[in-house]
C-alpha positions in Angstrom: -50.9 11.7 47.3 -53.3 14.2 45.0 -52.0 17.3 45.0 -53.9 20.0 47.3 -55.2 16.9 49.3 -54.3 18.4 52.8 -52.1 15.2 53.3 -48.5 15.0 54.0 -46.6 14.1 51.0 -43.7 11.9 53.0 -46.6 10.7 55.3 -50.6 10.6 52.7 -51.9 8.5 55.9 -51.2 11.6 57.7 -52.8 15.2 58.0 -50.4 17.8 56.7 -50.2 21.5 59.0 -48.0 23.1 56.7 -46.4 23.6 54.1 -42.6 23.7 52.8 -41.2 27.0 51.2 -38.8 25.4 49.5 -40.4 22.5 47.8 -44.2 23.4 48.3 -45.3 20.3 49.5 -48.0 19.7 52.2 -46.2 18.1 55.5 -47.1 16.9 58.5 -45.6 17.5 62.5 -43.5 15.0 62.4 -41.6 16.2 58.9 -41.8 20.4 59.8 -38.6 21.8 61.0 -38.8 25.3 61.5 -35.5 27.4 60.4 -35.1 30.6 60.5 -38.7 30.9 61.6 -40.4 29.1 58.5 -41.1 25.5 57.7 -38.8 23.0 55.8 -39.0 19.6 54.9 -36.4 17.5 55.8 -35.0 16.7 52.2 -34.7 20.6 52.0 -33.2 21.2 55.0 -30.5 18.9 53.8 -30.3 20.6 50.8 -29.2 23.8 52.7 -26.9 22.2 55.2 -24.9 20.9 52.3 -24.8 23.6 50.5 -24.1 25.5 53.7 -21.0 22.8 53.9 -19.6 23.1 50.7 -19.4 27.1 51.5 -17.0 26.7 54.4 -15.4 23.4 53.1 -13.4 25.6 50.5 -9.6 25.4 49.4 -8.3 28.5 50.7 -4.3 28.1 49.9 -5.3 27.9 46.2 -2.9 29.3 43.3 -4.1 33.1 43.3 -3.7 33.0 47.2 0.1 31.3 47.0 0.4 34.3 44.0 -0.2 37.0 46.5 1.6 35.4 49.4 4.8 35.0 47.3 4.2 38.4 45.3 3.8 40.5 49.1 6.9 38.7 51.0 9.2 39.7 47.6 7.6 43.3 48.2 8.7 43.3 51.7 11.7 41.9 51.6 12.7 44.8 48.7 11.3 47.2 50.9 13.9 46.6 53.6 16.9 45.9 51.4 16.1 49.4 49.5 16.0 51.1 53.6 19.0 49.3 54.3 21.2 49.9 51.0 20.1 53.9 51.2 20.8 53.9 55.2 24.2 51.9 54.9 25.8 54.5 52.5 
């Protein structure tokens, strides 16, 4: 496909009605998805849905979080053996 031809780039036997904002290539119906109310191409729309999937497909239990857990249930449990050494005398 020549560049600025009008033509879809997946489809160059087919007229192109938009274009993509992520990539900037001319496509055609059958490749525009609209998201969010703009047109994507279906490679980029994949590109966002797995970046949108490695967002929530994090590790939350990792070392800092065990760190905290461990550092906030000593804390509490000092807390009530100081309140109950100072109320038992």
């Amino acid at each position: 496909m020549i560049a600025g031809s009008g033509r879809c780039f997946y489809h160059p036997d087919r007229s192109g009605i938009g274009i993509c904002v992520e990539c900037r290539n001319v496509i055609c119906a059958e490749c525009t998805t609209q998201f969010e109310g703009i047109n994507r191409c279906a490679k980029c729309l994949a590109a966002r849905l797995a970046a949108a999937k490695k967002l929530v497909e994090r590790n939350d239990w990792g070392a800092g979080s065990i760190f905290l857990a461990l550092v906030s249930i000593s804390f509490v449990f000092g807390l009530v053996y100081g309140l109950a050494a100072a109320f038992s005398k």
